[in-house]
PDB file of N, CA, C and O in Angstrom:
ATOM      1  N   UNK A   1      -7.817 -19.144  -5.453  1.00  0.00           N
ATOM      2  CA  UNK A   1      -7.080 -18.667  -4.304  1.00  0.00           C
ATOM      3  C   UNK A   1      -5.885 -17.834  -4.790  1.00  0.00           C
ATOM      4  O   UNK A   1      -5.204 -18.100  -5.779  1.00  0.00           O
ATOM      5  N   UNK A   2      -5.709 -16.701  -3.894  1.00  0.00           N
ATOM      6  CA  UNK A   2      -4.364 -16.117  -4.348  1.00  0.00           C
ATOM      7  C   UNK A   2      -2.976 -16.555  -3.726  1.00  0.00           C
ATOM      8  O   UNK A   2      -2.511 -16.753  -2.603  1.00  0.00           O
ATOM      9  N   UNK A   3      -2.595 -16.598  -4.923  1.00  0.00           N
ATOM     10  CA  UNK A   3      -1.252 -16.961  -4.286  1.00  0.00           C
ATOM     11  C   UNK A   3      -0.205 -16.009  -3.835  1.00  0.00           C
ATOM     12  O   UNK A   3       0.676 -15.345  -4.380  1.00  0.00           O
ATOM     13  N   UNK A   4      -0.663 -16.206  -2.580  1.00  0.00           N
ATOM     14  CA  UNK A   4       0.431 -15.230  -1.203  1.00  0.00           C
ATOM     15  C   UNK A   4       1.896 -15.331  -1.231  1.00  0.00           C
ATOM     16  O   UNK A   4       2.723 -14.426  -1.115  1.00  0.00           O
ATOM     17  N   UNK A   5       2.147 -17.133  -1.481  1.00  0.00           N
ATOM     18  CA  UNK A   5       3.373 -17.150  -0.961  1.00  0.00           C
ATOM     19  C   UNK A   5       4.560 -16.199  -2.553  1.00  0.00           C
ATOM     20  O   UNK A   5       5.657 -15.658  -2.420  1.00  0.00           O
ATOM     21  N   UNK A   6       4.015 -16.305  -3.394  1.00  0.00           N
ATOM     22  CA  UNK A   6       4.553 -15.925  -4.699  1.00  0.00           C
ATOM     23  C   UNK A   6       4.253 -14.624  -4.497  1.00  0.00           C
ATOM     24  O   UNK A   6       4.974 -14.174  -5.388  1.00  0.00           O
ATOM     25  N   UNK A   7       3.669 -13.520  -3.942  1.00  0.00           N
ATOM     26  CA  UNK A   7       2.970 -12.316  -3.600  1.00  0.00           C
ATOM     27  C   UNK A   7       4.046 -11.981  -2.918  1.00  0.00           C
ATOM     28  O   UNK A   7       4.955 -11.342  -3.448  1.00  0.00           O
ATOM     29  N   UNK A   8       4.093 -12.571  -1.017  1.00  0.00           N
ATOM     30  CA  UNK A   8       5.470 -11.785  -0.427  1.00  0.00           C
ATOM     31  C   UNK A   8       6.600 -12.325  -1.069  1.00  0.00           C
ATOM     32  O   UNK A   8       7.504 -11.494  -0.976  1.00  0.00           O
ATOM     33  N   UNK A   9       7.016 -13.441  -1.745  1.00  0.00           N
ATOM     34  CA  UNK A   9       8.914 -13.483  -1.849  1.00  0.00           C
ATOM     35  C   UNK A   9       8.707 -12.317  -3.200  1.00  0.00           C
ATOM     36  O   UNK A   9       9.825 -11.925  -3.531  1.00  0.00           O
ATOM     37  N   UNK A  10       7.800 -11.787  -3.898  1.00  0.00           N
ATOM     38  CA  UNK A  10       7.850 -10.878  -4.439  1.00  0.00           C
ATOM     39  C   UNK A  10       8.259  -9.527  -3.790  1.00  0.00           C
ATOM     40  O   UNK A  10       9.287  -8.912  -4.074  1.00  0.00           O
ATOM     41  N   UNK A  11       7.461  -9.197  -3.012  1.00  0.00           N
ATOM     42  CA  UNK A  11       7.849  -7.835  -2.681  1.00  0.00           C
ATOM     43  C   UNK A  11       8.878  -8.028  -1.611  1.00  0.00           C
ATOM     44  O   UNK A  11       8.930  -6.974  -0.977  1.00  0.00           O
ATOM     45  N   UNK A  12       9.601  -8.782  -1.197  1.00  0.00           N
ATOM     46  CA  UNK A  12      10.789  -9.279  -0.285  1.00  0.00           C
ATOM     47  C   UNK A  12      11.467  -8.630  -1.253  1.00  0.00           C
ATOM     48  O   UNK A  12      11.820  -7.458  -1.119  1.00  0.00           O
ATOM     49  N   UNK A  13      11.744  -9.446  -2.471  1.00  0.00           N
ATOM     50  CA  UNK A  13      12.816  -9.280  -3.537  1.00  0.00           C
ATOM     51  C   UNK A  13      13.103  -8.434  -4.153  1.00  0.00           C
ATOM     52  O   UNK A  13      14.233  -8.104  -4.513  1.00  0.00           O
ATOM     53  N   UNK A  14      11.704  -7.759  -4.454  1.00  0.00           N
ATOM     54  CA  UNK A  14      11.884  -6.357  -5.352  1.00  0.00           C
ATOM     55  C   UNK A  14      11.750  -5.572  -4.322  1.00  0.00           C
ATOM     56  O   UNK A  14      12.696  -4.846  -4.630  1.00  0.00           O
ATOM     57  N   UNK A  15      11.409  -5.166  -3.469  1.00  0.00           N
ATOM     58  CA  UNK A  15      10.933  -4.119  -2.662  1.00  0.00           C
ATOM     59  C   UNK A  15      11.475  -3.405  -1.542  1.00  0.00           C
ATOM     60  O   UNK A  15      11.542  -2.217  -1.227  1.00  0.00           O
ATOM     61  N   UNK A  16      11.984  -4.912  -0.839  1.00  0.00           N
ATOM     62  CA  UNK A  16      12.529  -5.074   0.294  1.00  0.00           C
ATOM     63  C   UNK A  16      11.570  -4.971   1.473  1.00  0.00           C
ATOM     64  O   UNK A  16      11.991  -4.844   2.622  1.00  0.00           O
ATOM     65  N   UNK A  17      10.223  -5.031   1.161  1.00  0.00           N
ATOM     66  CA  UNK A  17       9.258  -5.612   2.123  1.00  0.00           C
ATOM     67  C   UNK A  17       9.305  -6.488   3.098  1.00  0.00           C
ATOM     68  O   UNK A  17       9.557  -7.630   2.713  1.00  0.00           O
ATOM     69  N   UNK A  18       9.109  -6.316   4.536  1.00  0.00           N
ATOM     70  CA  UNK A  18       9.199  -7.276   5.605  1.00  0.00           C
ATOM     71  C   UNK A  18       8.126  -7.838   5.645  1.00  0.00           C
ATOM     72  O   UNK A  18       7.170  -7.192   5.216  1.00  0.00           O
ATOM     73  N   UNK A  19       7.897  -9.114   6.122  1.00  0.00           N
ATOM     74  CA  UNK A  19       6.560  -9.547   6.376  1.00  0.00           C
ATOM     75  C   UNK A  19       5.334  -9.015   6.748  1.00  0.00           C
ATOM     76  O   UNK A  19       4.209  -9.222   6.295  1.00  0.00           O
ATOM     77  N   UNK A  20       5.807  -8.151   7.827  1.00  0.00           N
ATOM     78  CA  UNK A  20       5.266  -7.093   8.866  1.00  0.00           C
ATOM     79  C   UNK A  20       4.286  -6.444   8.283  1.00  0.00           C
ATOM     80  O   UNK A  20       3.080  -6.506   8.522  1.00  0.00           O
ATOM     81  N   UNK A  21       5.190  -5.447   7.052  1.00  0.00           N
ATOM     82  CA  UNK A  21       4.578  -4.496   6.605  1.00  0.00           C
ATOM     83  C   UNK A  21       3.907  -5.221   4.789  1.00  0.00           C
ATOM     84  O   UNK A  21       3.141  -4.636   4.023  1.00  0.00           O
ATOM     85  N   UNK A  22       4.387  -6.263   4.645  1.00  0.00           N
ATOM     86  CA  UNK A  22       3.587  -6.743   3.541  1.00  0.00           C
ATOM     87  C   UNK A  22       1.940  -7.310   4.062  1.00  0.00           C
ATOM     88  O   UNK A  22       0.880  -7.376   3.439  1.00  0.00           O
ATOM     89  N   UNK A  23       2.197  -7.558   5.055  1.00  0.00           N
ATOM     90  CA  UNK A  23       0.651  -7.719   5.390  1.00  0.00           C
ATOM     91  C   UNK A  23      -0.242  -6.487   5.888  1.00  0.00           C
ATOM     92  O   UNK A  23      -1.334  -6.670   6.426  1.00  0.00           O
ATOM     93  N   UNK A  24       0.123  -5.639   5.742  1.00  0.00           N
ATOM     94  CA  UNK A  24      -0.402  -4.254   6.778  1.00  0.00           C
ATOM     95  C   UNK A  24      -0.650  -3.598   4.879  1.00  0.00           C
ATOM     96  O   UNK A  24      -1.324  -2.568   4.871  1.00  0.00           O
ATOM     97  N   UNK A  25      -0.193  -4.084   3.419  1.00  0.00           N
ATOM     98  CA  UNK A  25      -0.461  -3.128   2.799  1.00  0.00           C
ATOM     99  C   UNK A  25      -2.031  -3.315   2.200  1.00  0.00           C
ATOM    100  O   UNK A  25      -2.584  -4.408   2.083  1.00  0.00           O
ATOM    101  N   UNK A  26      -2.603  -2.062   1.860  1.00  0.00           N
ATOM    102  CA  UNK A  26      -3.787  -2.297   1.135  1.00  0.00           C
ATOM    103  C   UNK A  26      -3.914  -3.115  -0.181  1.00  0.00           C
ATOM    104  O   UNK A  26      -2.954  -3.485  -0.856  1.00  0.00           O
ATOM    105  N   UNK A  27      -4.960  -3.301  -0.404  1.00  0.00           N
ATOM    106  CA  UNK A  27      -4.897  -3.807  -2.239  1.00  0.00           C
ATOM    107  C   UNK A  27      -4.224  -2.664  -2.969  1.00  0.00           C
ATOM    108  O   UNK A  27      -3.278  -2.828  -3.740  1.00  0.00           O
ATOM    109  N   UNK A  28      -4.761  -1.522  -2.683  1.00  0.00           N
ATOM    110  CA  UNK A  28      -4.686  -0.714  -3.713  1.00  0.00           C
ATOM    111  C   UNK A  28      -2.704  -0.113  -3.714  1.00  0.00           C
ATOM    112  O   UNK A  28      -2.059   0.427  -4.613  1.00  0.00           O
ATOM    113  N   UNK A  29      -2.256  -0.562  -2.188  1.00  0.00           N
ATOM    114  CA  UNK A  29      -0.757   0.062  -2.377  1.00  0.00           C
ATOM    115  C   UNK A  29      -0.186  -1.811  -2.730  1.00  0.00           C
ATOM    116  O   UNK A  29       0.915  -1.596  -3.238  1.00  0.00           O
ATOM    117  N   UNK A  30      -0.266  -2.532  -2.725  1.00  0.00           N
ATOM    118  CA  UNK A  30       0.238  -3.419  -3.697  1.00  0.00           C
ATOM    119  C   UNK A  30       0.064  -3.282  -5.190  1.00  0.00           C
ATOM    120  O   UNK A  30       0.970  -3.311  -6.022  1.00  0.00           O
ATOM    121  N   UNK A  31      -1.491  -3.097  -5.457  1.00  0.00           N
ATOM    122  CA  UNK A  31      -1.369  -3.019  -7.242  1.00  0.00           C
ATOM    123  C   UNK A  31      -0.715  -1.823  -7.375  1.00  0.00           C
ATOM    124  O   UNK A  31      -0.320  -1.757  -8.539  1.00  0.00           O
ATOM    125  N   UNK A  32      -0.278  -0.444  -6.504  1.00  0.00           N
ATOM    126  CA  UNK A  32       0.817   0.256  -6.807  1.00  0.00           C
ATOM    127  C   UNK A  32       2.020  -0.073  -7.103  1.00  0.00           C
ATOM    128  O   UNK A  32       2.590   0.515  -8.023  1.00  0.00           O
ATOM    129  N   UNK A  33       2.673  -1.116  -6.360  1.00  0.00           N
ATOM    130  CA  UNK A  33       3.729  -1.516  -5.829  1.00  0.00           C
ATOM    131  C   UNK A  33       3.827  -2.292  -7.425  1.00  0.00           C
ATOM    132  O   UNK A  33       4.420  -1.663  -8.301  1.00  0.00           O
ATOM    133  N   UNK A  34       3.345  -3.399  -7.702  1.00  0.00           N
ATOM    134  CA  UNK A  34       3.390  -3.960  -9.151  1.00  0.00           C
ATOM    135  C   UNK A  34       2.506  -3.741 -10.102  1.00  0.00           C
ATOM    136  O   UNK A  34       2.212  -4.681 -10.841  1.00  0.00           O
ATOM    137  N   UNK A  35       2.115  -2.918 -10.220  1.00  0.00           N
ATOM    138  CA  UNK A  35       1.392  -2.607 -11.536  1.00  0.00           C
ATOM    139  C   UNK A  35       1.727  -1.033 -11.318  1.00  0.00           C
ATOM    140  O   UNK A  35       0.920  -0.279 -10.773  1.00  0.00           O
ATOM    141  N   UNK A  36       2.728  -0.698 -11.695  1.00  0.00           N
ATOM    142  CA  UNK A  36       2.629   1.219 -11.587  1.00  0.00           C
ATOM    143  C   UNK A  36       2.061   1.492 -13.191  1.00  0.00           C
ATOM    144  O   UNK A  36       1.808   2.649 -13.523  1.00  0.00           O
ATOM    145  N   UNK A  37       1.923   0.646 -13.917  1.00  0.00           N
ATOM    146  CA  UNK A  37       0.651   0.838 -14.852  1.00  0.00           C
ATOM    147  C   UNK A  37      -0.426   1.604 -15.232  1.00  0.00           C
ATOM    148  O   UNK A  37      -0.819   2.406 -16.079  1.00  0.00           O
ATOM    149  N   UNK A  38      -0.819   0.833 -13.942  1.00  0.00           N
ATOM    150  CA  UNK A  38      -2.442   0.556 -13.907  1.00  0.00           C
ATOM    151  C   UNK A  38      -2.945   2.166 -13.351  1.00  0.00           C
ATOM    152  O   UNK A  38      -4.160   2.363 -13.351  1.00  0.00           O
ATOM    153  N   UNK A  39      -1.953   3.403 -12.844  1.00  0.00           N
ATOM    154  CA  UNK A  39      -2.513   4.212 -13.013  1.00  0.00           C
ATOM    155  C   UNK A  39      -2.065   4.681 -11.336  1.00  0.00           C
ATOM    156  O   UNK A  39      -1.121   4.234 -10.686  1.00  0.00           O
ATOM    157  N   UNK A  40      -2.936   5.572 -10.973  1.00  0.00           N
ATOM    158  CA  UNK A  40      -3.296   6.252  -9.618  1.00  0.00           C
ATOM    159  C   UNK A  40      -4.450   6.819  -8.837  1.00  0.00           C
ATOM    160  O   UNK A  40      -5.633   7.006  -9.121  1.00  0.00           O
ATOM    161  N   UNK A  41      -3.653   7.051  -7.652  1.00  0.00           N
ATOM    162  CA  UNK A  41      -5.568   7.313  -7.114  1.00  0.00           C
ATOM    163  C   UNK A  41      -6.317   8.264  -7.651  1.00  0.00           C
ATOM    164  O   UNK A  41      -5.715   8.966  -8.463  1.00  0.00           O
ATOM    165  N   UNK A  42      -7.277   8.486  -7.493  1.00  0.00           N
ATOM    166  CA  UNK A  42      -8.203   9.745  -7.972  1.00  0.00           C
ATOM    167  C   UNK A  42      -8.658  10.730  -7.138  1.00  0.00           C
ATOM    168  O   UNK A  42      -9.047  10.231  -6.082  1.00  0.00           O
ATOM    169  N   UNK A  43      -8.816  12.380  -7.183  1.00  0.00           N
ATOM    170  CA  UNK A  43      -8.945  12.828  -5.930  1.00  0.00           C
ATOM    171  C   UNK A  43     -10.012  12.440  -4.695  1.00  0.00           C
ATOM    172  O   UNK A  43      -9.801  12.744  -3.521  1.00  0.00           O
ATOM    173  N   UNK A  44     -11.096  11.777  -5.126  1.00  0.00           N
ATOM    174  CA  UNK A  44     -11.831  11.458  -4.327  1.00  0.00           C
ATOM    175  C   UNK A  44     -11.148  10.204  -3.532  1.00  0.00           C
ATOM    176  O   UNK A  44     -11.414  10.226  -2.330  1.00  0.00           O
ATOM    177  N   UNK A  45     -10.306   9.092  -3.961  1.00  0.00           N
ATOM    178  CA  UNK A  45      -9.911   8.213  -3.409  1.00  0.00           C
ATOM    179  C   UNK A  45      -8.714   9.027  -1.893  1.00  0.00           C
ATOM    180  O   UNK A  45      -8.640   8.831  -0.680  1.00  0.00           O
ATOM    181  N   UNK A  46      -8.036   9.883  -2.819  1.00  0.00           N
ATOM    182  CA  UNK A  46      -6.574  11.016  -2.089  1.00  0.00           C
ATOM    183  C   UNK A  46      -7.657  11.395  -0.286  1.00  0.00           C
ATOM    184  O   UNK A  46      -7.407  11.289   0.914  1.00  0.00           O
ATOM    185  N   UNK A  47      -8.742  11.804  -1.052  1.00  0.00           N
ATOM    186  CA  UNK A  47      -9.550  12.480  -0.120  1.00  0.00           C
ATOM    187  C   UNK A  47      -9.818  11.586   1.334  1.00  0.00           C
ATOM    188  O   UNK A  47      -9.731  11.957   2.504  1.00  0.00           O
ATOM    189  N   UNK A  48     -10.196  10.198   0.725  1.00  0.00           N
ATOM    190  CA  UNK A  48     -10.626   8.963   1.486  1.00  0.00           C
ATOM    191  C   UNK A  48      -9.259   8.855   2.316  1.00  0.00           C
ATOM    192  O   UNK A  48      -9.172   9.039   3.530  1.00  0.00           O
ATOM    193  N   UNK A  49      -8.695   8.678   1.852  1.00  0.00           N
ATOM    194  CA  UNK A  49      -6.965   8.477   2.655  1.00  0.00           C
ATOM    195  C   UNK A  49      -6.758   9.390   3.686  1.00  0.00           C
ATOM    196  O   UNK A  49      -6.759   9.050   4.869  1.00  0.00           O
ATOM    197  N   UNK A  50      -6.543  10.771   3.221  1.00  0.00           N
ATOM    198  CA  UNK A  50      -6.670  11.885   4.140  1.00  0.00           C
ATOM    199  C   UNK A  50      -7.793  11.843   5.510  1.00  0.00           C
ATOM    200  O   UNK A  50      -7.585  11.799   6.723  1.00  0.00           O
ATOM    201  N   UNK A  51      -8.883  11.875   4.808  1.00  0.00           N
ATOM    202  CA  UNK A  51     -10.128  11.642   6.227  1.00  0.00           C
ATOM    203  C   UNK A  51      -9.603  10.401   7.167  1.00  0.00           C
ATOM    204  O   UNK A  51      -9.644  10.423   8.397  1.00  0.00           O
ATOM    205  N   UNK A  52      -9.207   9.542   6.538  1.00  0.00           N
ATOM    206  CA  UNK A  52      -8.481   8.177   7.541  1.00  0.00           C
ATOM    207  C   UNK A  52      -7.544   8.461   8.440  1.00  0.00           C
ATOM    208  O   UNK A  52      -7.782   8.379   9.645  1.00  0.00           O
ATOM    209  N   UNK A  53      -6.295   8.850   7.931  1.00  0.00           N
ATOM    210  CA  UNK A  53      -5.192   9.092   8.267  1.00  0.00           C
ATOM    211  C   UNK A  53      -5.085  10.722   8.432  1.00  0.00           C
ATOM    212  O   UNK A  53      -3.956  11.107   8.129  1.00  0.00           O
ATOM    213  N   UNK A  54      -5.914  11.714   8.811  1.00  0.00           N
ATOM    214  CA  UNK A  54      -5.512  13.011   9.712  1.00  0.00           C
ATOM    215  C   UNK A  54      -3.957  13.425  10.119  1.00  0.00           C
ATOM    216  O   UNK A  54      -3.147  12.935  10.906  1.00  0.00           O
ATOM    217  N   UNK A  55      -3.927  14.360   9.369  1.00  0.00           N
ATOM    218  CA  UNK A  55      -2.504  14.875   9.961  1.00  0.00           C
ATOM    219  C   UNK A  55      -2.725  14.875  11.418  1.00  0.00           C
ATOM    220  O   UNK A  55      -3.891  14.875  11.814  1.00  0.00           O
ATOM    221  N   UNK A  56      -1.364  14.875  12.612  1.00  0.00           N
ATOM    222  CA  UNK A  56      -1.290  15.072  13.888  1.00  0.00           C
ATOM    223  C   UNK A  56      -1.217  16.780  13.790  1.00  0.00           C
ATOM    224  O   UNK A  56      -0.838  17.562  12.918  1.00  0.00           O
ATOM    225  N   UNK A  57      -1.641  16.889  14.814  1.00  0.00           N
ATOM    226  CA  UNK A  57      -1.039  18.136  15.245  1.00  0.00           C
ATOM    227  C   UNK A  57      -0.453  17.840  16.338  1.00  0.00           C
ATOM    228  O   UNK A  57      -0.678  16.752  16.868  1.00  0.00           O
ATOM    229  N   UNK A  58       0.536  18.877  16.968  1.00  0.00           N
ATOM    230  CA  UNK A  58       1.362  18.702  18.488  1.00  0.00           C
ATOM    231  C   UNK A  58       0.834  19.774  19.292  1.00  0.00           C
ATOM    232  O   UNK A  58       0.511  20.919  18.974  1.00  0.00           O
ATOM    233  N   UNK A  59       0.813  19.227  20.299  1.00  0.00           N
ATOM    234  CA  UNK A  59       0.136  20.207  21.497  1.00  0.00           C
ATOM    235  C   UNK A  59       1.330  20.996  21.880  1.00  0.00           C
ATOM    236  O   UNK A  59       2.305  20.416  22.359  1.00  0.00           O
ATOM    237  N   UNK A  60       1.320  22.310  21.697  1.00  0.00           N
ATOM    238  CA  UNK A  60       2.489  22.973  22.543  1.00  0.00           C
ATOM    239  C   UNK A  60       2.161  23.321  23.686  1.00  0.00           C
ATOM    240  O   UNK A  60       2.988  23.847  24.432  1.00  0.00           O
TER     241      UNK A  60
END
């Protein structure tokens, strides 16, 4: 089992993460968050994000 509760007083402490938004993050923007290590996305992943999340446009 993972241990959550050691997970958020982590990113509380270092981060300043609210509950809110510590549960709303992906795997992949936590192992960002502590492992800036381990590397970054790749364009095909960048790509996946983008198709998800669509810029708005505004209706004038």
């Amino acid at each position: 089992m993972l241990p959550w509760r050691q997970m958020l007083c982590a990113s509380q402490r270092h981060f300043s993460i609210a509950p809110p938004q510590f549960w709303s993050l992906s795997v992949l923007e936590w192992r960002c968050l502590h492992h800036p290590q381990s590397g970054y996305a790749d364009r095909s992943a960048l790509g996946a994000l983008m198709a998800q999340f669509p810029d708005q446009q505004e209706q004038v």
